[in-house]
Structures are given as structure tokens and as C-alpha cells.
C-alpha positions as CSV (number, residue, x, y, z in Angstrom):
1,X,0.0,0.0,0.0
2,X,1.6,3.5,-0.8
3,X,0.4,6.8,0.9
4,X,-0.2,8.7,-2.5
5,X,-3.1,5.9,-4.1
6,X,-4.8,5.0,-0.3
7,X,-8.4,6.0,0.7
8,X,-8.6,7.8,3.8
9,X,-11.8,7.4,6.0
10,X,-11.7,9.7,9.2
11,X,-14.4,8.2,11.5
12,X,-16.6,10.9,13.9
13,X,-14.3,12.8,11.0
14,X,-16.9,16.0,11.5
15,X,-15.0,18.2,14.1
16,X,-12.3,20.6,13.7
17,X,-9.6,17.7,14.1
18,X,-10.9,15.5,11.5
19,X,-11.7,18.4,9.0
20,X,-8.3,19.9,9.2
21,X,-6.9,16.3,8.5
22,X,-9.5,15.9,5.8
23,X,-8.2,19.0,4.2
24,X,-4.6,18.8,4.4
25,X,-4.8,15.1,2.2
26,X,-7.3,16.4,0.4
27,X,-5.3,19.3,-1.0
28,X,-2.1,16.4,-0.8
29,X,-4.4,14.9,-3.5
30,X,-5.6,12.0,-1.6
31,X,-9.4,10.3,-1.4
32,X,-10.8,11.4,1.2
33,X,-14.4,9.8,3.5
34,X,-15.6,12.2,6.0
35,X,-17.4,9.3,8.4
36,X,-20.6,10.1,10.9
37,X,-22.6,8.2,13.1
38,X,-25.4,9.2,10.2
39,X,-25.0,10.0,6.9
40,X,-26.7,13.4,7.0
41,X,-24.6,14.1,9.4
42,X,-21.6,13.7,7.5
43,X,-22.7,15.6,4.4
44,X,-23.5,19.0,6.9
45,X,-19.9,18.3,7.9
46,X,-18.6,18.4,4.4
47,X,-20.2,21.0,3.2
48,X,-19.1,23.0,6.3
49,X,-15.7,22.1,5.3
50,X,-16.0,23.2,1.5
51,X,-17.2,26.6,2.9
52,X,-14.2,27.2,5.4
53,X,-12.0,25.1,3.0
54,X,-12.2,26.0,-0.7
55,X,-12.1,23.7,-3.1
56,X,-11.5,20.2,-1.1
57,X,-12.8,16.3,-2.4
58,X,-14.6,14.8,0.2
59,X,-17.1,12.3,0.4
60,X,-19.8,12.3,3.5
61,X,-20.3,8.9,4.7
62,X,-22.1,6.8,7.5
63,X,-19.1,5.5,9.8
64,X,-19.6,1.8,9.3
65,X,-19.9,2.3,5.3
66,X,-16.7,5.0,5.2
67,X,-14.8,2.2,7.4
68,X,-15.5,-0.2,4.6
69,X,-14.5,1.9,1.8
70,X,-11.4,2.8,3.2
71,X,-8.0,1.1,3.1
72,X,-7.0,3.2,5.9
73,X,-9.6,4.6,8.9
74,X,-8.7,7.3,11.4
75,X,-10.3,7.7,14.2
76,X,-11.0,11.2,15.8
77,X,-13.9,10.8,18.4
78,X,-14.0,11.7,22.4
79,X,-12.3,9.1,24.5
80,X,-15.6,8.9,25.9
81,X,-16.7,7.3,22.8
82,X,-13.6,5.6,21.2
83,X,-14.4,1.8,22.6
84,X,-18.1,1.8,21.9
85,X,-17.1,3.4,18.2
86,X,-14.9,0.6,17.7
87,X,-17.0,-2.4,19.0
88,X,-19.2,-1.7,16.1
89,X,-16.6,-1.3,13.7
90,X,-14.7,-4.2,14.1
91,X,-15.9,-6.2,11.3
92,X,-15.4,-3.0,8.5
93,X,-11.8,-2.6,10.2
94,X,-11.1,-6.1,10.2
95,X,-7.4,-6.4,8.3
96,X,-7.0,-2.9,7.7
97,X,-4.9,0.0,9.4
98,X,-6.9,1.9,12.4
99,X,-4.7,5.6,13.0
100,X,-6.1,6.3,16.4
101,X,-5.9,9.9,17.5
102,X,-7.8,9.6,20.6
103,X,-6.7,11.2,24.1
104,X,-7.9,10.1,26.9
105,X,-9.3,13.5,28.0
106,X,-11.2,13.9,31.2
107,X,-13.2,16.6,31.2
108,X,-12.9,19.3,33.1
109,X,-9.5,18.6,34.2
110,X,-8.1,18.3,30.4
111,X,-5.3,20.3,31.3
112,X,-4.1,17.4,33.8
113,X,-3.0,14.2,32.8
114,X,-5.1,11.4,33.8
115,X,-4.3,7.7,32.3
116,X,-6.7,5.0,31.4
117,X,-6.8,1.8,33.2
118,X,-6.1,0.1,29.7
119,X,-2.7,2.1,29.7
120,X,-3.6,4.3,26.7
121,X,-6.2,5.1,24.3
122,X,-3.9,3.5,21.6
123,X,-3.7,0.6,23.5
124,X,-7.3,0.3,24.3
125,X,-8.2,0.5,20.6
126,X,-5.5,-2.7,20.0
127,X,-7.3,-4.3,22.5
128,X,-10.8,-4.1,21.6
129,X,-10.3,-4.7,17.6
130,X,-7.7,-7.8,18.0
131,X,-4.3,-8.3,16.3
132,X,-6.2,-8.2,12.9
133,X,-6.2,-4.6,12.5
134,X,-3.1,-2.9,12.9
135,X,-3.1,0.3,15.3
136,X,-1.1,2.9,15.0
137,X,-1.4,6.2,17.5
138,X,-0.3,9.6,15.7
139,X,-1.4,13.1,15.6
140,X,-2.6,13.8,19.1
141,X,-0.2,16.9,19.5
142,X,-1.1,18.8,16.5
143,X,-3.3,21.6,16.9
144,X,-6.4,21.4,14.9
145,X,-6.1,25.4,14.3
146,X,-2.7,24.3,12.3
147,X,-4.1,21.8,10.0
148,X,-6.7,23.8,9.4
149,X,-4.6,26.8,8.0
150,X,-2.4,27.0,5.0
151,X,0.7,28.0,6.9
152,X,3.7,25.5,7.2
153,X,3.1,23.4,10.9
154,X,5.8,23.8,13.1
155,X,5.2,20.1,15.1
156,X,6.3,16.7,14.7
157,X,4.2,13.5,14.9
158,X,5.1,10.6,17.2
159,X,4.1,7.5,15.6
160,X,3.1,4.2,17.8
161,X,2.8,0.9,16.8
162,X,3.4,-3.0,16.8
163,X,3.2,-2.8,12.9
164,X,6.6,-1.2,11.8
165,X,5.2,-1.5,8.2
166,X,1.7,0.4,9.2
167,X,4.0,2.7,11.1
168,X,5.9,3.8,8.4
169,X,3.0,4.5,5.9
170,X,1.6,7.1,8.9
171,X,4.9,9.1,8.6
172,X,4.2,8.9,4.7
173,X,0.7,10.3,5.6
174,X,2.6,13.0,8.1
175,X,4.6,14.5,5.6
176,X,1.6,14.3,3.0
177,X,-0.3,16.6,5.5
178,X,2.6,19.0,6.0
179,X,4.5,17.9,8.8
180,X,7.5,15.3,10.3
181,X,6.5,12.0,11.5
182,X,8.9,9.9,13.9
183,X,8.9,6.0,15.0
184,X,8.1,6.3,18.5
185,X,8.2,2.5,19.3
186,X,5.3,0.0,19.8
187,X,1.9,0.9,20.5
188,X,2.3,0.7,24.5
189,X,4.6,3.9,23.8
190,X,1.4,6.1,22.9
191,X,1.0,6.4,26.1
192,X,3.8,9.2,26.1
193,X,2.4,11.5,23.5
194,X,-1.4,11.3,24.8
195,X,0.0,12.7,28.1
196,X,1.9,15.3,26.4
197,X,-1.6,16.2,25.2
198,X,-2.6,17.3,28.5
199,X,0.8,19.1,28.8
200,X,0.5,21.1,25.7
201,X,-3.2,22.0,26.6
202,X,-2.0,23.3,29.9
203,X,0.9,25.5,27.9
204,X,-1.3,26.9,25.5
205,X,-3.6,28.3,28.3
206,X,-0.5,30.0,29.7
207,X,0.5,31.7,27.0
208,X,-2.4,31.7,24.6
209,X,-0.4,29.4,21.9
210,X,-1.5,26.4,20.0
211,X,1.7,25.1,20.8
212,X,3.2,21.6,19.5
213,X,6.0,19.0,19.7
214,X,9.7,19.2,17.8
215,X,12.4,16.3,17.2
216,X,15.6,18.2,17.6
217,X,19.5,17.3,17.4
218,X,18.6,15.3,14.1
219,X,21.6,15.3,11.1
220,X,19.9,18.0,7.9
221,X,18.8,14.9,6.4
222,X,15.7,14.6,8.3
């Protein structure tokens, strides 16, 4: 599978995450689902998009059918809601590529960081689909206000997963949507960028940022 020919399907894909990853492949050129728990739903959240967006291909799909479509599903819904989304996906993910972006998030204390009993949300989503789909945890430290800009995005992606091959084609899928993406080890090492979420929050309230991650002491070749 090669970044540049796969079908992205960005499950609960309608909020300002999801759109700004919609339209940063979309412009890269890539086929694009926007997925919904209904598929009216997903078309307001399209033509939303189109409006803020400009000229961007997406299609509005139901979750379960976008899933199916897909070769590769991300999935950008509250914590709250990641294990019951993916119980009832589990057949349409079956053998495919999940990228979860989920933090665990507690509400109101976002700004502290507060770890779920299954380790991580990366690690949760492994559990509950089974060794059939391959999960790989990215993007959790972008800001959404950055994708959804035209502006060069000054933050890295760690990338987490048991699949080194899956892995790699997220970093492909980084650098399509304008950024760096790094190996960060198996998928029990998301735990380390979901808390940074919390960390980042807590620094962009300080100093009214939308502040992010960056790799440094690499050689010019990265």
C-alpha cells in the first residue's frame, strides 16, 4: 500500500480535528471519507468544510460504510466514545490500518493528565479490535487550528505501533499533510504522546499558543 493511491476514512471525522486532516490530504491529493454516526450528518460536515475550506474532495459517509470503503480509517472521536465506536466497527476494520488519534481526555481537568486503566487510548483500541487490524497512534499533539490553515506546521508527529510497516506508511501520511513523523516504538509507547496532550493544553492556556512538539539534534537529512 503506498500513501499517495490510499483511501482515507476519518471516523466521527466532522469536528475541527478530523476536518483539518480531511483537508490537508485532500489538497495532498488524496481520497478522502468524512465518516458520521449518520450520513446526513456527514454531508453538513462536508459542506461545512467546502465553505471554510475551498475547493476540497470529500465524500460524507455513514461510519460503518466509510470504514468499509477505506484502506486506511482514522479515528478522531471523544475518549468517551472511542471503545463503543470501535465495537461496532470491528468487522469493517477487520485487516485494515486503524490511525487512532484519541486522548484520553477527562473533562474538566483536560489540562491534567489522567491515564486510562487500559494504559492508553492507543492501547485500548489494540485491545478491543484484535491483532487483525493494525493500530497505529499519531497526531494527538497537532493543533487542529494548524491543520486547518495553509501555513507550514511547526510540530512533529510521534508515531506508535506494533506494525513497523503500518507505522511507516503514517509518517508517509505526516509528511503528506505537511509535517515530520517519527517512529516512537510500539503501541504501549502512545501512552507518552497522549499525556503530552494534557501538557500542551496546559501551555497553551499560559501563554495563549496552540503550541506543539519538535524532534531536535537530528543530522539535515531529516
Amino acid at each position: 500500500m503506498s500513501a499517495d493511491t490510499t483511501t482515507i476514512a476519518i471516523l466521527g471525522g466532522t469536528g475541527a480535528l478530523g476536518g483539518g486532516l480531511a483537508k490537508r490530504w485532500s489538497q495532498a491529493g488524496l481520497k478522502v471519507i468524512i465518516g458520521s454516526r449518520t450520513r446526513e450528518k456527514a454531508e453538513g460536515a462536508v459542506e461545512e468544510f467546502k465553505a471554510n475550506f475551498g475547493d476540497v474532495d470529500l465524500a460524507p459517509m455513514e461510519n460503518s460504510a466509510a470504514a468499509e470503503a477505506a484502506d486506511i480509517a482514522v479515528l478522531t472521536v471523544p475518549f468517551a466514545h472511542q471503545a463503543s465506536t470501535l465495537e461496532g466497527l470491528k468487522g469493517a476494520l477487520a485487516g485494515k490500518i486503524l490511525i487512532d488519534v484519541t486522548v484520553p481526555l477527562v473533562p474538566p481537568k483536560v489540562a491534567v493528565v489522567q491515564l486510562p486503566e487500559g494504559g492508553s487510548a492507543g492501547e485500548i483500541a489494540q485491545e478491543v479490535l484484535g491483532e487483525g487490524v493494525k493500530v497505529v497512534s499519531a497526531f494527538q499533539n497537532v493543533a487542529a487550528a494548524h491543520l486547518a490553515g495553509d501555513h507550514e506546521i511547526d510540530c512533529d508527529v510521534l508515531v506508535s505501533g506494533n506494525d513497523r510497516e503500518a507505522c511507516n506508511l503514517v509518517i508517509d501520511l505526516a509528511a503528506k499533510a505537511g509535517m515530520r513523523g517519527f517512529y516512537a516504538g510500539p503501541i504501549a509507547n502512545a501512552v507518552a504522546a497522549e499525556a503530552l496532550t494534557s501538557i500542551l493544553i496546559q501551555i497553551n492556556r499560559t501563554n495563549k499558543c496552540h503550541a506543539g512538539i519538535r524532534i531536535s539534534g537530528l543530522s539535515e537529512s531529516h
